[in-house]
C-alpha positions as CSV (number, residue, x, y, z in Angstrom):
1,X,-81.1,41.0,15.2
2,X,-81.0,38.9,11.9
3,X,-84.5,39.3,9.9
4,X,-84.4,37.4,6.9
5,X,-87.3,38.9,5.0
6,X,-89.1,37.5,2.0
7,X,-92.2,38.5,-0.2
8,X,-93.2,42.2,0.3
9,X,-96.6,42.0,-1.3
10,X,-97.9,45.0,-3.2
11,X,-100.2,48.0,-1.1
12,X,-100.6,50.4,-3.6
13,X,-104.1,49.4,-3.9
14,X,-105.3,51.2,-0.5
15,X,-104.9,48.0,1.9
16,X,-103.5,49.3,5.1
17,X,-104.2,48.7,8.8
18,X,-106.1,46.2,10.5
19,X,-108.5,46.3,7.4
20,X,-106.1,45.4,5.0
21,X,-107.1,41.8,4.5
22,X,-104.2,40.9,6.6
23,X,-102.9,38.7,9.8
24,X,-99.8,38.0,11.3
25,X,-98.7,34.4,12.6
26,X,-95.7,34.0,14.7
27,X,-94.6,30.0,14.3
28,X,-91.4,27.6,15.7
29,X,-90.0,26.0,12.9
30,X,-91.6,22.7,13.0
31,X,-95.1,25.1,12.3
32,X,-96.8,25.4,15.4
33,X,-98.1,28.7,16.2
34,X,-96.6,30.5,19.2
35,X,-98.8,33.7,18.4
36,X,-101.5,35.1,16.5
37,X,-102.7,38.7,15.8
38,X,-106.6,39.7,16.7
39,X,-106.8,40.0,12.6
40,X,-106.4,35.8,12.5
41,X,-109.4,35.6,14.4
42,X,-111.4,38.3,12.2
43,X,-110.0,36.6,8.9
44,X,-110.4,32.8,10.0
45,X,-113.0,32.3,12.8
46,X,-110.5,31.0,15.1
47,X,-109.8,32.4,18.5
48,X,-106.0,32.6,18.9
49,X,-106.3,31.0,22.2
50,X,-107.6,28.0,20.7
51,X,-105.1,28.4,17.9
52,X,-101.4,28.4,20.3
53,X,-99.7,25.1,19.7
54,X,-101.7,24.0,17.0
55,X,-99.9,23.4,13.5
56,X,-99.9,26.5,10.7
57,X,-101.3,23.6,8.4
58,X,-105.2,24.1,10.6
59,X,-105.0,27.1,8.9
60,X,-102.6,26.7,5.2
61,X,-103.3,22.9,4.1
62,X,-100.7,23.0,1.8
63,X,-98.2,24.1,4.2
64,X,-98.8,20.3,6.0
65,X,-96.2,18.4,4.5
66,X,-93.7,21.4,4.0
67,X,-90.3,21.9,5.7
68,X,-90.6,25.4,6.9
69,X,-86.5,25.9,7.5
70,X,-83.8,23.8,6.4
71,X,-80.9,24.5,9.2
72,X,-81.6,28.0,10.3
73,X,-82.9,29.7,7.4
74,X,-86.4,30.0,5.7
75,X,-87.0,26.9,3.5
76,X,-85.8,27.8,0.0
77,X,-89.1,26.4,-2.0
78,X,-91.2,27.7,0.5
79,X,-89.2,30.9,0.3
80,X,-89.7,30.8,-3.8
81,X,-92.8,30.4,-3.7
82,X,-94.3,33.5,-1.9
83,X,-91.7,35.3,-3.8
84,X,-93.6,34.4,-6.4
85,X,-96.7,35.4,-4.9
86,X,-98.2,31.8,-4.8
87,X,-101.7,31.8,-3.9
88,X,-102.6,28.9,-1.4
89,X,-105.3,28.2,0.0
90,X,-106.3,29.0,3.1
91,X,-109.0,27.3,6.0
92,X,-111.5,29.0,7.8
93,X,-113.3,27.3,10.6
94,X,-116.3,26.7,8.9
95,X,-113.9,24.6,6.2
96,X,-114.3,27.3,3.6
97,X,-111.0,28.0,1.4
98,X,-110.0,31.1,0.3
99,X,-107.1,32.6,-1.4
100,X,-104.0,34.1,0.4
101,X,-100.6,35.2,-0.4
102,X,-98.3,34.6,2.3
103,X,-94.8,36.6,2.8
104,X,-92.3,34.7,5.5
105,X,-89.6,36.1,7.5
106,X,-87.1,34.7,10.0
107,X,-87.4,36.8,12.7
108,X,-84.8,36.8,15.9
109,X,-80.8,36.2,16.1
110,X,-79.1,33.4,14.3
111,X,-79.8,30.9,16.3
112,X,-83.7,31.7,16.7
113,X,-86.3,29.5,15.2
114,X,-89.1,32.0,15.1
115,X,-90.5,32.4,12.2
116,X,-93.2,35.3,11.0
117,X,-95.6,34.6,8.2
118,X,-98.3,37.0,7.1
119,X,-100.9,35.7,5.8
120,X,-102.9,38.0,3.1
121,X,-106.8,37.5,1.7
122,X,-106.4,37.5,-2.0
123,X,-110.1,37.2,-2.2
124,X,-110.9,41.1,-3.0
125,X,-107.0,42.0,-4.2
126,X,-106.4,43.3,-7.3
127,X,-102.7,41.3,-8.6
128,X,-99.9,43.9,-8.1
């Protein structure tokens, strides 16, 4: 299995578990979420049911009009940019933003277009 992984974000500062301020968000590669963690639901007000074929954007604005591969790997920008540990901003349902790092790996063989992408609530993170 090919897992191209990118963005490890820091957990020195005691965020661990399922109370770590973290979700994880399993997408195709045009952005539309195949699968969602109980934490999404917890973290955005969404209920993953609701959530399953719906665009990543509902959740990451930003993330609308951005190319989430190019052929079969992880988008180079979009890779770069959680290297970097970009902070986007992320929708609840009530339409409030927050901040969130997000680290993005392609997960399955070669040919798979899966991609994961954790999403991670900057809002009470201390910057590693």
């Amino acid at each position: 299995m090919l897992k191209q992984s990118i963005n490890e974000p820091c957990e020195s500062n005691g965020y661990h578990g399922d109370e770590s301020g973290r979700c994880a968000i399993t997408l195709n590669d045009y952005g539309l979420i195949l699968y969602c963690d109980a934490a999404v639901e917890r973290m955005f007000g969404y209920h993953c049911s609701d959530l399953t074929g719906t665009h990543i954007s509902v959740l990451l604005p930003e993330l609308a009009r951005t190319e989430l591969t190019s052929g079969v790997n992880i988008d180079s920008r979009l890779a770069f940019l959680c290297r970097c540990g970009k902070i986007f901003n992320a929708a609840q349902e009530d339409g409030k933003l927050f901040p969130a790092k997000l680290s993005i790996t392609k997960i399955g063989d070669t040919d798979s277009r899966k991609i994961l992408l954790n999403i991670f609530d900057s809002r009470s993170r201390e910057t590693c």
